[in-house]
PyMOL Python script that loads the backbone (N, CA, C, O; Angstrom):
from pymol import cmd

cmd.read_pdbstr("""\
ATOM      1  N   UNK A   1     -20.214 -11.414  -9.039  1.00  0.00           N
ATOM      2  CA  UNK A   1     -19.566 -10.752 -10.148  1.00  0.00           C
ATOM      3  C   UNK A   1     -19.092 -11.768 -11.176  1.00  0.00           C
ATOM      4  O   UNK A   1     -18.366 -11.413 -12.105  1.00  0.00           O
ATOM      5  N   UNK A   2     -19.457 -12.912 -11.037  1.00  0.00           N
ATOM      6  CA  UNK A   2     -18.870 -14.042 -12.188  1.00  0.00           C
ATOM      7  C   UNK A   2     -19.666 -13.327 -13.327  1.00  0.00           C
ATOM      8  O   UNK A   2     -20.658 -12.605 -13.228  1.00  0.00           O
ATOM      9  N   UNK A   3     -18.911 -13.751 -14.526  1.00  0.00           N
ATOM     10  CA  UNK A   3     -19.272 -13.442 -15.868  1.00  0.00           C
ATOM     11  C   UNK A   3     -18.890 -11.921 -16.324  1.00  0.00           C
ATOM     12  O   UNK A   3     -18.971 -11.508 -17.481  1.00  0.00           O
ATOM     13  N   UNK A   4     -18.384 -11.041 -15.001  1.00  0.00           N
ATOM     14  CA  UNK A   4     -18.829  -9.394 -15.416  1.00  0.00           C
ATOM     15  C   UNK A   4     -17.552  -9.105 -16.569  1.00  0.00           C
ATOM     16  O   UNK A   4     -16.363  -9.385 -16.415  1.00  0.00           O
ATOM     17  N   UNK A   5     -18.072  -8.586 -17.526  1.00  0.00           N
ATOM     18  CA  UNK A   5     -17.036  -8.237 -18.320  1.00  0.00           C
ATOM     19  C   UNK A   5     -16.208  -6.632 -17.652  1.00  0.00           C
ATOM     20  O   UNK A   5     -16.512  -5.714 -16.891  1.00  0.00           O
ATOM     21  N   UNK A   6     -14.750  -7.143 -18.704  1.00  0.00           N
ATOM     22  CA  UNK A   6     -13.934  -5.944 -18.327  1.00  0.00           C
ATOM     23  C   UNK A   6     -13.266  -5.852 -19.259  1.00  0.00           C
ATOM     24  O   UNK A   6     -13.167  -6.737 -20.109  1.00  0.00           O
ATOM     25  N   UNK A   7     -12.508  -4.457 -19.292  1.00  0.00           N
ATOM     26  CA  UNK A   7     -11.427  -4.125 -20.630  1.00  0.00           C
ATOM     27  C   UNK A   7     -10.463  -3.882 -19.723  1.00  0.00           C
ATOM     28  O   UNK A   7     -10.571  -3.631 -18.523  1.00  0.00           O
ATOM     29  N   UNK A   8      -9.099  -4.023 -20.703  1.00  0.00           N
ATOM     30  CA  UNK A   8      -7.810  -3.337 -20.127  1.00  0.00           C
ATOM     31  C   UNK A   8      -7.771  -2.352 -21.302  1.00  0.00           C
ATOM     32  O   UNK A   8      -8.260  -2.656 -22.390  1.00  0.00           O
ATOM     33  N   UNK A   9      -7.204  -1.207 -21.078  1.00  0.00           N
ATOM     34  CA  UNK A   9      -7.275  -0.117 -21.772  1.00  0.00           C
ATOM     35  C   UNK A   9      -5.876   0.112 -22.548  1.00  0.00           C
ATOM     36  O   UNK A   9      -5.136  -0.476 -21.759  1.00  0.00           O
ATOM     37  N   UNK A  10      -5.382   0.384 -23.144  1.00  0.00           N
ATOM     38  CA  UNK A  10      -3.916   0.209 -23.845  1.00  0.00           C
ATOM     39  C   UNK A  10      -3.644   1.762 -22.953  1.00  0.00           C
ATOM     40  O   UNK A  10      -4.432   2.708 -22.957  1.00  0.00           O
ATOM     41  N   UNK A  11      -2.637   1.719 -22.395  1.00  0.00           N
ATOM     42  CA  UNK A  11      -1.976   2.924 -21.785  1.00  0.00           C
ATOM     43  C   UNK A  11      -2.173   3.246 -20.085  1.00  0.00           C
ATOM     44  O   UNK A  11      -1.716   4.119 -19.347  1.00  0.00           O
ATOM     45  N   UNK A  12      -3.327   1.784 -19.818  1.00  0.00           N
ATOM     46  CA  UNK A  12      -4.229   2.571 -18.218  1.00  0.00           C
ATOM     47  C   UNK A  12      -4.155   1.836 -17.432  1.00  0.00           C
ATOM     48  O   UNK A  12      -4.465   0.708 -17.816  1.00  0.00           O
ATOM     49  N   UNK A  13      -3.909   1.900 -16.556  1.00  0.00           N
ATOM     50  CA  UNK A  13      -3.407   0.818 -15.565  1.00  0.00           C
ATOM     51  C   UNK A  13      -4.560  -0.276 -14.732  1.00  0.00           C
ATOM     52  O   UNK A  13      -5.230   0.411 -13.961  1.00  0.00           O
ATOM     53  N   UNK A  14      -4.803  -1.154 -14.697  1.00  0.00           N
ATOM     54  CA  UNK A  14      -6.005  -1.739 -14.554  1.00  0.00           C
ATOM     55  C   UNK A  14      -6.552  -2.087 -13.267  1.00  0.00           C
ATOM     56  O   UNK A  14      -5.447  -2.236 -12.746  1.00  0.00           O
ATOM     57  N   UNK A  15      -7.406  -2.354 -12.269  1.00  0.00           N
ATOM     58  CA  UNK A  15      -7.297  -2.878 -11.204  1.00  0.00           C
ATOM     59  C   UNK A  15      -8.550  -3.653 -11.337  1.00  0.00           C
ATOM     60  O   UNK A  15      -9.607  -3.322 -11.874  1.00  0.00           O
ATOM     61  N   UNK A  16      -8.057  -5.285 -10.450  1.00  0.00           N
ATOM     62  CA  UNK A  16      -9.367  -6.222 -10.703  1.00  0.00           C
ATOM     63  C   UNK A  16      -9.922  -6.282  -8.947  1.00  0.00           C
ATOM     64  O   UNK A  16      -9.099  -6.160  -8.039  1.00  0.00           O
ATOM     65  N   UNK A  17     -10.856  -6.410  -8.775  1.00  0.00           N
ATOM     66  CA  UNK A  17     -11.284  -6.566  -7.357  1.00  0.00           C
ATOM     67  C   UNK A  17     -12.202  -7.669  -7.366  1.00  0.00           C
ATOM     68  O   UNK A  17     -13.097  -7.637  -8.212  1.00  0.00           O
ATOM     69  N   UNK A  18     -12.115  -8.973  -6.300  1.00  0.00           N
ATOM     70  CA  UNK A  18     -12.947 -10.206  -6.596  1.00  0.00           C
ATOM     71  C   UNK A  18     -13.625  -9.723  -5.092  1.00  0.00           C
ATOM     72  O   UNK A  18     -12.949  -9.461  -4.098  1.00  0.00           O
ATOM     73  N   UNK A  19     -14.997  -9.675  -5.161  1.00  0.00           N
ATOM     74  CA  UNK A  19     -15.947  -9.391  -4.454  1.00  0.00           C
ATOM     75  C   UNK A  19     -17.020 -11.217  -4.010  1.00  0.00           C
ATOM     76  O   UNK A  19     -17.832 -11.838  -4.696  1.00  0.00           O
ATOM     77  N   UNK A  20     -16.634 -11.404  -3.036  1.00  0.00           N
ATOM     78  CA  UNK A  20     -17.445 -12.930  -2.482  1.00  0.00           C
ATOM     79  C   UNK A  20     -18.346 -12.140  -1.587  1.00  0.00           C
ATOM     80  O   UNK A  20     -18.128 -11.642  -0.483  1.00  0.00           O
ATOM     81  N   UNK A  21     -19.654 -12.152  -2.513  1.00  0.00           N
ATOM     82  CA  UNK A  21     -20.964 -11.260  -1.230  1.00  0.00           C
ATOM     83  C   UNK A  21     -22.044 -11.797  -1.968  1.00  0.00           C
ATOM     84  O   UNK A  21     -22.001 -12.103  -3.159  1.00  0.00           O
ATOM     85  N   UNK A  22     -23.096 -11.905  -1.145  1.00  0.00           N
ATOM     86  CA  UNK A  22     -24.696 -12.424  -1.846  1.00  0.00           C
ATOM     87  C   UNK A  22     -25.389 -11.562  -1.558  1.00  0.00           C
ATOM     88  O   UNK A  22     -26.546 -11.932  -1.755  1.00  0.00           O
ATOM     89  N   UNK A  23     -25.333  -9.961  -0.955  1.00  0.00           N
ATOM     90  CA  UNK A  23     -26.522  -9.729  -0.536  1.00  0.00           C
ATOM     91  C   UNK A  23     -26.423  -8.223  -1.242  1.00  0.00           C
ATOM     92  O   UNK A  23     -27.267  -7.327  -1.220  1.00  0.00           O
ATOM     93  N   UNK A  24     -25.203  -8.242  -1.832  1.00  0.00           N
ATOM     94  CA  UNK A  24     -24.670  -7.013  -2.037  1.00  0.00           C
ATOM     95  C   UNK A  24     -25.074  -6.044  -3.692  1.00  0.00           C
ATOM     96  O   UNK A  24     -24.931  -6.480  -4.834  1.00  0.00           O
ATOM     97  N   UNK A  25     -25.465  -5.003  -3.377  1.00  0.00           N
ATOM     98  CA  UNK A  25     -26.253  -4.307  -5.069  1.00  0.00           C
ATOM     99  C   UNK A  25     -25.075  -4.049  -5.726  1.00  0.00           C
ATOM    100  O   UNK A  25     -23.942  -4.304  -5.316  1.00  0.00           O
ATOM    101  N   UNK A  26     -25.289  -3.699  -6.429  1.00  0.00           N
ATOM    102  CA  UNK A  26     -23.617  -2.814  -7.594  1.00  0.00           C
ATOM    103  C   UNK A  26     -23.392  -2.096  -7.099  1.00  0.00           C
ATOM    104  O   UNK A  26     -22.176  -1.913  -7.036  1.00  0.00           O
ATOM    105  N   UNK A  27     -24.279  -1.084  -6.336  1.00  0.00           N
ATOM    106  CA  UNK A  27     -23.797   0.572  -6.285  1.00  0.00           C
ATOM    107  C   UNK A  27     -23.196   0.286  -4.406  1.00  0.00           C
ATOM    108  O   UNK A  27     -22.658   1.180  -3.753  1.00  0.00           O
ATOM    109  N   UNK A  28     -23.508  -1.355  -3.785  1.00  0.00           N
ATOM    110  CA  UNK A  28     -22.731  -1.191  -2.801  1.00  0.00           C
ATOM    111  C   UNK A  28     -21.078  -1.809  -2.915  1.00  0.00           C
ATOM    112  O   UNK A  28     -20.254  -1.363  -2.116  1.00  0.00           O
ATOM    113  N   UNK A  29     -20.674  -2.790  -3.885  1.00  0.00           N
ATOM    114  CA  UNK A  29     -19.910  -2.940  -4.558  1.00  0.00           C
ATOM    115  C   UNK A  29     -18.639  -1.621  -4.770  1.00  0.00           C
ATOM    116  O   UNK A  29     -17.408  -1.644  -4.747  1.00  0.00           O
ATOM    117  N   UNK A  30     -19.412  -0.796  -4.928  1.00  0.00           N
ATOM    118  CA  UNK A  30     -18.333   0.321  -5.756  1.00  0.00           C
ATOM    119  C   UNK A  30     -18.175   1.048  -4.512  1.00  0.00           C
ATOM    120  O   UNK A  30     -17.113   0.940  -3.899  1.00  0.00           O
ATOM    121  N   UNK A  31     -19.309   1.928  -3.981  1.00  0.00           N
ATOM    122  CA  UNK A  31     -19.270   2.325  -3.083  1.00  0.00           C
ATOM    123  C   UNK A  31     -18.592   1.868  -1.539  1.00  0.00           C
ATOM    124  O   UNK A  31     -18.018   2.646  -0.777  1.00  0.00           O
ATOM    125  N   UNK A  32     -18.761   0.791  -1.366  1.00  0.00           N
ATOM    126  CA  UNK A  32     -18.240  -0.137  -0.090  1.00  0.00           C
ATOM    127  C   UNK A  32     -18.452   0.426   1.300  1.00  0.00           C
ATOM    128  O   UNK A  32     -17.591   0.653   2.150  1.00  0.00           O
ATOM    129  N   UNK A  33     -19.511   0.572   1.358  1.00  0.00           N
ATOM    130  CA  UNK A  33     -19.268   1.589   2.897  1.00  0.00           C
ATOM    131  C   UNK A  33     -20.816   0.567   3.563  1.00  0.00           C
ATOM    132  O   UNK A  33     -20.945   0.035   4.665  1.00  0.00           O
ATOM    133  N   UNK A  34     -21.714   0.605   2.478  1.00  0.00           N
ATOM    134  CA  UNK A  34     -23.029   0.024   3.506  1.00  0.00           C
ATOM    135  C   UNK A  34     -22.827  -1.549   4.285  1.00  0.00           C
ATOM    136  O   UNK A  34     -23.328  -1.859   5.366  1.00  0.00           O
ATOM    137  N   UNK A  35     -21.912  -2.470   3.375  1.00  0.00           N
ATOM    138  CA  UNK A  35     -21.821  -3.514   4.461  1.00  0.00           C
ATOM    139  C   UNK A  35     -20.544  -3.807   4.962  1.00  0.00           C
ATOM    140  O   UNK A  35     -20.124  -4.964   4.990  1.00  0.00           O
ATOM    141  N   UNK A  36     -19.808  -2.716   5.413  1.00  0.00           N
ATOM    142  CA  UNK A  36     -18.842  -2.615   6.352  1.00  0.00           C
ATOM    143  C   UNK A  36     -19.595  -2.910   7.796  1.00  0.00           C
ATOM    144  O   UNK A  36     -19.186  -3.631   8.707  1.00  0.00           O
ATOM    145  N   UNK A  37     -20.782  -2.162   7.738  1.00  0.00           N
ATOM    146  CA  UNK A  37     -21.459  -2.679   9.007  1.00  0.00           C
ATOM    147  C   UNK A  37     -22.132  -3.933   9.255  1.00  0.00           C
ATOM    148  O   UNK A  37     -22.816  -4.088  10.267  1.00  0.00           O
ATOM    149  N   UNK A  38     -21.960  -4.940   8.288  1.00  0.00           N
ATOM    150  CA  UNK A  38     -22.686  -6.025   8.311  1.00  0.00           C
ATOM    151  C   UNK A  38     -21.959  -6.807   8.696  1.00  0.00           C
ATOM    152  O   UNK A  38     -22.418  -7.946   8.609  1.00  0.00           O
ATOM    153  N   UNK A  39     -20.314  -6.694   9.387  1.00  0.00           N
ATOM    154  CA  UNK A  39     -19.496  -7.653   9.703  1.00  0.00           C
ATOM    155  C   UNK A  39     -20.161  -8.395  11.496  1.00  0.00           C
ATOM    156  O   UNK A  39     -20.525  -7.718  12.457  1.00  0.00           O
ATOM    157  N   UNK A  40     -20.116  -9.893  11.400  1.00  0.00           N
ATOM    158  CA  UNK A  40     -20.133 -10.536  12.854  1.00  0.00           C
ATOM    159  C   UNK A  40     -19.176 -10.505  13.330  1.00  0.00           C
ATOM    160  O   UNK A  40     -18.246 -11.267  13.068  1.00  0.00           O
ATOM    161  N   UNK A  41     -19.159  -9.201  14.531  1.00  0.00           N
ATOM    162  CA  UNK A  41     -18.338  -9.571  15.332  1.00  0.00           C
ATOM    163  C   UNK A  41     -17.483 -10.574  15.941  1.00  0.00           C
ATOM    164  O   UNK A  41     -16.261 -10.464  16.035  1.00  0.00           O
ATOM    165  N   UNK A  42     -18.486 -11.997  16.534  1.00  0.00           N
ATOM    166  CA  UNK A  42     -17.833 -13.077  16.851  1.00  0.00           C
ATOM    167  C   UNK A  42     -16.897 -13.768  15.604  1.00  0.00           C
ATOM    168  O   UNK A  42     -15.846 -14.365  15.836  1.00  0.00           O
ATOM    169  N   UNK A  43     -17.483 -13.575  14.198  1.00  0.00           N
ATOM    170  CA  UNK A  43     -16.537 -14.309  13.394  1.00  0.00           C
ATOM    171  C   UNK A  43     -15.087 -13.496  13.172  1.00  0.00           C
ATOM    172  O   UNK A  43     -13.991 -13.937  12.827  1.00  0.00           O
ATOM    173  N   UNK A  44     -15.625 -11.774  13.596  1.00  0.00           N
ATOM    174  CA  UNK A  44     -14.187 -11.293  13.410  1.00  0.00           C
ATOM    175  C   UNK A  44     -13.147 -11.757  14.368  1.00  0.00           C
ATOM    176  O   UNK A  44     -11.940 -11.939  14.205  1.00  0.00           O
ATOM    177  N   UNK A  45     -13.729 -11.867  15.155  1.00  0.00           N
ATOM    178  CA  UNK A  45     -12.958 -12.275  17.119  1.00  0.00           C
ATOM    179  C   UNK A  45     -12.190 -13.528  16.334  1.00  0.00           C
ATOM    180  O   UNK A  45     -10.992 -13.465  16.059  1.00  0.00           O
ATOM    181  N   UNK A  46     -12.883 -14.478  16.065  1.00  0.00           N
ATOM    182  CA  UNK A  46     -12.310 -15.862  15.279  1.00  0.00           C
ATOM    183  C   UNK A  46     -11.152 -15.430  14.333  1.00  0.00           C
ATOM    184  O   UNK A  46     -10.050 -15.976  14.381  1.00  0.00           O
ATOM    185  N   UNK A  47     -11.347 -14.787  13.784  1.00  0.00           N
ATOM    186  CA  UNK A  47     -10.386 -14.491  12.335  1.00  0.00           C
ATOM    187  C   UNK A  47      -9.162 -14.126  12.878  1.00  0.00           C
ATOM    188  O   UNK A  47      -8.100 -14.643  12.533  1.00  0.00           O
ATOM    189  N   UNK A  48      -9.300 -13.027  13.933  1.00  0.00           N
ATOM    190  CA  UNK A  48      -7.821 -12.274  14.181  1.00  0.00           C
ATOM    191  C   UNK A  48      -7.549 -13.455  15.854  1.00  0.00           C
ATOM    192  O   UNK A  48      -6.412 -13.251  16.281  1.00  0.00           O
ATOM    193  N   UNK A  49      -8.029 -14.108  16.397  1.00  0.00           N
ATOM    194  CA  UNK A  49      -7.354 -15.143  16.977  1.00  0.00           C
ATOM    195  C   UNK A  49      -6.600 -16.190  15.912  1.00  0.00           C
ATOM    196  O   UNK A  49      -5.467 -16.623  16.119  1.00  0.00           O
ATOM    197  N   UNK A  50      -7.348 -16.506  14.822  1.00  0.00           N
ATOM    198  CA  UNK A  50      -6.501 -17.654  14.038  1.00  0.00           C
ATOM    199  C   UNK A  50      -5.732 -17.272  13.167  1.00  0.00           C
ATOM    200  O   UNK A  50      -5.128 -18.197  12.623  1.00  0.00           O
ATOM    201  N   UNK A  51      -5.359 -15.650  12.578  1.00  0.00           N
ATOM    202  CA  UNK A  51      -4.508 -15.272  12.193  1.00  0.00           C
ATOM    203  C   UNK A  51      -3.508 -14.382  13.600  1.00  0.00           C
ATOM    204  O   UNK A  51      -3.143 -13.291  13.161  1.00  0.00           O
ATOM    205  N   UNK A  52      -3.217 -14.513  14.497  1.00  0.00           N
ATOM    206  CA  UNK A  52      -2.876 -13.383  15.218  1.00  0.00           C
ATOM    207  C   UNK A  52      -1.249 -12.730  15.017  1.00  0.00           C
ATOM    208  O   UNK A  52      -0.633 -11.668  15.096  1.00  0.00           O
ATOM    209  N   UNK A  53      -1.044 -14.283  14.680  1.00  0.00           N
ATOM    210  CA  UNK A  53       0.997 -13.702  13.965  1.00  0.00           C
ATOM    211  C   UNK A  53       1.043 -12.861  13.087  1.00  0.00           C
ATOM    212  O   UNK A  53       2.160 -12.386  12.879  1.00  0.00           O
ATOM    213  N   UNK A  54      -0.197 -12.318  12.185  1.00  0.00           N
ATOM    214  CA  UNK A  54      -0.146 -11.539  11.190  1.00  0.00           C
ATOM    215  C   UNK A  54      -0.399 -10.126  11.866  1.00  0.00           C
ATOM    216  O   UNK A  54      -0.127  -9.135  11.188  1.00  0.00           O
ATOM    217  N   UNK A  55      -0.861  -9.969  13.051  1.00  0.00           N
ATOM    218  CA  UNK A  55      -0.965  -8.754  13.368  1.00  0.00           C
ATOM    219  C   UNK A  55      -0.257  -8.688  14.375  1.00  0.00           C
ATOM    220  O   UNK A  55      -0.594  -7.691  15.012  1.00  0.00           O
ATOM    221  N   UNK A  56       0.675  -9.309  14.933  1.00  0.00           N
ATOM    222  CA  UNK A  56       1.848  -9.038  15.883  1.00  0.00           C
ATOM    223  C   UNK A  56       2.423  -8.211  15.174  1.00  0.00           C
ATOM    224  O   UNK A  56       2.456  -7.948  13.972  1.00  0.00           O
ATOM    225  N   UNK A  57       3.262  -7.506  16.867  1.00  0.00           N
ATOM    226  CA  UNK A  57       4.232  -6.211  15.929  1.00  0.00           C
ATOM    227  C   UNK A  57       5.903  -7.017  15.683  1.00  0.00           C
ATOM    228  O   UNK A  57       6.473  -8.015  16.125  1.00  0.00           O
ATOM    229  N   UNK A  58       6.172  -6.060  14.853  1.00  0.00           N
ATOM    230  CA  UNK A  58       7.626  -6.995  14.379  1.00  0.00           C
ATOM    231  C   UNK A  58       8.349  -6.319  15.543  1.00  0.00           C
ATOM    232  O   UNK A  58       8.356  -5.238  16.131  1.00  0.00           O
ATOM    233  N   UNK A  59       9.163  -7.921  15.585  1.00  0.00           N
ATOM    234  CA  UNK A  59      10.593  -8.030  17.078  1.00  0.00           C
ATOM    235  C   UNK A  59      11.703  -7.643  16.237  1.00  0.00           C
ATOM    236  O   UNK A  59      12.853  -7.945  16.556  1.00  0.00           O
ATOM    237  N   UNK A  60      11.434  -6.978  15.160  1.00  0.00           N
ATOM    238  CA  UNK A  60      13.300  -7.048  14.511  1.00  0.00           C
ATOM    239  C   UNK A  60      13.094  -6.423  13.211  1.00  0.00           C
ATOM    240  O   UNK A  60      11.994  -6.092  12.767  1.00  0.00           O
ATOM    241  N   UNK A  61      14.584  -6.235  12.434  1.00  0.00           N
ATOM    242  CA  UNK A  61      14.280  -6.042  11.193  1.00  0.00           C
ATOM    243  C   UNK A  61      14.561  -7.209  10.328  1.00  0.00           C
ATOM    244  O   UNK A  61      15.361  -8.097  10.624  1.00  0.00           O
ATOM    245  N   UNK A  62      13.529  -7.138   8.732  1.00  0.00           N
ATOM    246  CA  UNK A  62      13.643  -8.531   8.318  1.00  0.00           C
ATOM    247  C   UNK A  62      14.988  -9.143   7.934  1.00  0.00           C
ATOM    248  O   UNK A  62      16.045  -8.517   8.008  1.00  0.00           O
ATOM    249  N   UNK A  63      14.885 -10.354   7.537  1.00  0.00           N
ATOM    250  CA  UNK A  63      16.256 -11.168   7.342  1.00  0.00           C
ATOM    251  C   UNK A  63      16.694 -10.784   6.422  1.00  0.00           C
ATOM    252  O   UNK A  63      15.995 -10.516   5.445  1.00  0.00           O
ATOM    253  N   UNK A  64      18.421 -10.586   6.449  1.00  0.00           N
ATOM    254  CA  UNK A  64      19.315  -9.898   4.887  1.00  0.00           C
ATOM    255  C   UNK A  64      18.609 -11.383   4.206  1.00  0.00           C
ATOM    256  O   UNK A  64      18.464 -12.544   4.588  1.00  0.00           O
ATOM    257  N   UNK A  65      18.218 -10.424   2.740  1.00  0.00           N
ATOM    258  CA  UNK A  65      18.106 -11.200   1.417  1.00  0.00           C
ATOM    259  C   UNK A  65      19.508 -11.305   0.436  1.00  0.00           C
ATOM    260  O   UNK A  65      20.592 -10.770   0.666  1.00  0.00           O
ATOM    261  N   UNK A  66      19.128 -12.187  -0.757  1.00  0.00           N
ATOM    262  CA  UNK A  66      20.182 -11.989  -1.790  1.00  0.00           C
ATOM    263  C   UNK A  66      20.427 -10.979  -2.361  1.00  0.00           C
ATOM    264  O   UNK A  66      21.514 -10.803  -2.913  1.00  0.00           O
ATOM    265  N   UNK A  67      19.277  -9.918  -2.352  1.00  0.00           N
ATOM    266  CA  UNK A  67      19.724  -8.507  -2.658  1.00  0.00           C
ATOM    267  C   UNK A  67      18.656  -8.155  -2.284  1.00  0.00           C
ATOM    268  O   UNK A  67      17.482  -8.507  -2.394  1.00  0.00           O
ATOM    269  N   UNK A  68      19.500  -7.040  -1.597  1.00  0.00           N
ATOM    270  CA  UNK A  68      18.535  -6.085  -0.653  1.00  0.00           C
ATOM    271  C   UNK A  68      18.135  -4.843  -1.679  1.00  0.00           C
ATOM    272  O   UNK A  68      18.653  -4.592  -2.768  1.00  0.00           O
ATOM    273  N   UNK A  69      17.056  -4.139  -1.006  1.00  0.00           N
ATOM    274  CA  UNK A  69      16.514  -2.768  -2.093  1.00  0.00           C
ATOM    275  C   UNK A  69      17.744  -1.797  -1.950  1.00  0.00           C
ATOM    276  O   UNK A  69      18.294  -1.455  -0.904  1.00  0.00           O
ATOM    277  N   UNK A  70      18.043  -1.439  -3.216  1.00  0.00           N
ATOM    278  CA  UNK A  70      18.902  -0.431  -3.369  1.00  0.00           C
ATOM    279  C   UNK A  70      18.604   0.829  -4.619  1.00  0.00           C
ATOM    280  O   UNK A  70      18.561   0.691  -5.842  1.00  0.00           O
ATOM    281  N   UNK A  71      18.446   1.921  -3.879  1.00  0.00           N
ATOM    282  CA  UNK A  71      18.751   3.175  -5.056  1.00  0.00           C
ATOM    283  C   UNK A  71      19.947   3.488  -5.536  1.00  0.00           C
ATOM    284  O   UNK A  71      20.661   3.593  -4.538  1.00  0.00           O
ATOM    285  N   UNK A  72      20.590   3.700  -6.495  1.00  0.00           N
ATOM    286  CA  UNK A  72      21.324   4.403  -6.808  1.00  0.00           C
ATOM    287  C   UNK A  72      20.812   5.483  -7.301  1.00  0.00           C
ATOM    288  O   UNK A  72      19.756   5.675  -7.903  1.00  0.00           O
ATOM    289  N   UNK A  73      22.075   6.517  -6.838  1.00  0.00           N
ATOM    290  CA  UNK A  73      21.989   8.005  -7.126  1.00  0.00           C
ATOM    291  C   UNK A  73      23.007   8.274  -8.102  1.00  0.00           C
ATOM    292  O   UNK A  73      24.132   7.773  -8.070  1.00  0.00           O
ATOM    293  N   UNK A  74      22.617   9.019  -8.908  1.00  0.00           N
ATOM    294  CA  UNK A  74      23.431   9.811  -9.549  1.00  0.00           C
ATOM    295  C   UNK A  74      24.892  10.660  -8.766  1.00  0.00           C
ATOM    296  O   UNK A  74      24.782  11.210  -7.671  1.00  0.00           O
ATOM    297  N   UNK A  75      25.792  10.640  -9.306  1.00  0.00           N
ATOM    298  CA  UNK A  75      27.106  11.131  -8.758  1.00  0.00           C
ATOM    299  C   UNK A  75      26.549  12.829  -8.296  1.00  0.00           C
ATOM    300  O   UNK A  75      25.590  13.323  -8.889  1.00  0.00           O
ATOM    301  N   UNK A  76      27.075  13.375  -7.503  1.00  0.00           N
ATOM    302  CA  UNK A  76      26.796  14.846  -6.915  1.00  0.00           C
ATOM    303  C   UNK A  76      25.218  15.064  -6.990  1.00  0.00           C
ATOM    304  O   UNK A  76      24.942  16.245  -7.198  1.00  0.00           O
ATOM    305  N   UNK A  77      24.020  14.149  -6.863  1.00  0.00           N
ATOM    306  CA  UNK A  77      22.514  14.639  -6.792  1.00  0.00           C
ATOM    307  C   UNK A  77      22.298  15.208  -5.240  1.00  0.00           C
ATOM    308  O   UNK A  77      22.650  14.673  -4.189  1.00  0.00           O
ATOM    309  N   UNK A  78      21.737  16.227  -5.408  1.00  0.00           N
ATOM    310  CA  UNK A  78      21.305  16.801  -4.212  1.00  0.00           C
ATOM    311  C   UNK A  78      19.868  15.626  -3.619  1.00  0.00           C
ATOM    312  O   UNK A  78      19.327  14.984  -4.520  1.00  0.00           O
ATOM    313  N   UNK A  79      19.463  15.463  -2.500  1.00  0.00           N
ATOM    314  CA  UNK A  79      17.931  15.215  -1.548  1.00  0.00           C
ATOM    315  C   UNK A  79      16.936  16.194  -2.214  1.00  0.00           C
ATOM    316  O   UNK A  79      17.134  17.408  -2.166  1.00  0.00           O
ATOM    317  N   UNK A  80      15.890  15.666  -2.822  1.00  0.00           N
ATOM    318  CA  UNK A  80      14.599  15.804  -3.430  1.00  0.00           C
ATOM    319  C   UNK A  80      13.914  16.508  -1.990  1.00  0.00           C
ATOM    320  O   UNK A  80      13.618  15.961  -0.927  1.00  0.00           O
ATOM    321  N   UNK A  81      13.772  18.245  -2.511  1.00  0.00           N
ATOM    322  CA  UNK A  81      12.603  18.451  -1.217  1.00  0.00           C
ATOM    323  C   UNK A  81      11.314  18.691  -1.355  1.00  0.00           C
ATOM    324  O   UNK A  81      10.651  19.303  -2.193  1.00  0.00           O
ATOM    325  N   UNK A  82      10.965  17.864   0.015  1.00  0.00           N
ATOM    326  CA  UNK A  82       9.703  17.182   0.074  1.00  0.00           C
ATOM    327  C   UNK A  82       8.589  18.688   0.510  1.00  0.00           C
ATOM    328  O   UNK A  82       7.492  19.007   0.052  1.00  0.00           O
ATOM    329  N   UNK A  83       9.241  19.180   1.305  1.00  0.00           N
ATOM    330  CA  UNK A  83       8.222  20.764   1.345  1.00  0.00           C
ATOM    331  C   UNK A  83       9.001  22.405   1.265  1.00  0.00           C
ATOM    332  O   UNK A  83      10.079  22.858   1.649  1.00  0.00           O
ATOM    333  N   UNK A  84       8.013  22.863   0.676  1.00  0.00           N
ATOM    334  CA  UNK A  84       8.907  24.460   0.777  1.00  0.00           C
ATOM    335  C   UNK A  84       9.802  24.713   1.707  1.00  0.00           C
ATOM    336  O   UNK A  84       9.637  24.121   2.774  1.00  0.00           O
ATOM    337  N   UNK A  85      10.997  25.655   1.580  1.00  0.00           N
ATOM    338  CA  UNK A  85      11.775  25.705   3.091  1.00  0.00           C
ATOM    339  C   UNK A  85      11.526  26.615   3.434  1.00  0.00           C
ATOM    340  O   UNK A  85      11.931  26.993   4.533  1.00  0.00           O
TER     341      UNK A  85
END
""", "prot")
cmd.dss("prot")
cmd.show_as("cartoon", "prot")
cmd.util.cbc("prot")
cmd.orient("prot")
């Protein structure tokens, strides 16, 4: 995909996707489904052994930051419902 041109659109929110493949057409590009099956197993086996801390489950909750996420609500707002009652 080097060189491929693109626009940002005034008002539209943009998304860039960097695609590293040699064997791959445009319409599998967009589509993404035909070389999902082209993955080597053994190199996947490799990948998630040398990343494996990334897919451990978390022992805890994360560390207090300098500021943690906070909503504020409006004074007397009722809970937004999520389905018919």
């Amino acid at each position: 995909m080097r060189g491929a041109p693109f626009k940002l659109l005034k008002g539209k929110a943009a998304s860039l996707m960097l695609l590293v493949a040699s064997d791959l057409e445009p319409a599998d590009a967009v589509e993404g489904r035909r070389w999902q099956g082209c993955i080597n197993p053994k190199r996947l086996e490799e990948l998630l052994k040398e990343f494996s801390n990334v897919f451990e489950a978390p022992r805890g909750l994360p560390p207090a930051r300098a500021s943690d996420h906070n909503i504020e609500l409006q004074p007397g707002a009722r809970a937004v419902r999520l389905r018919p009652a």
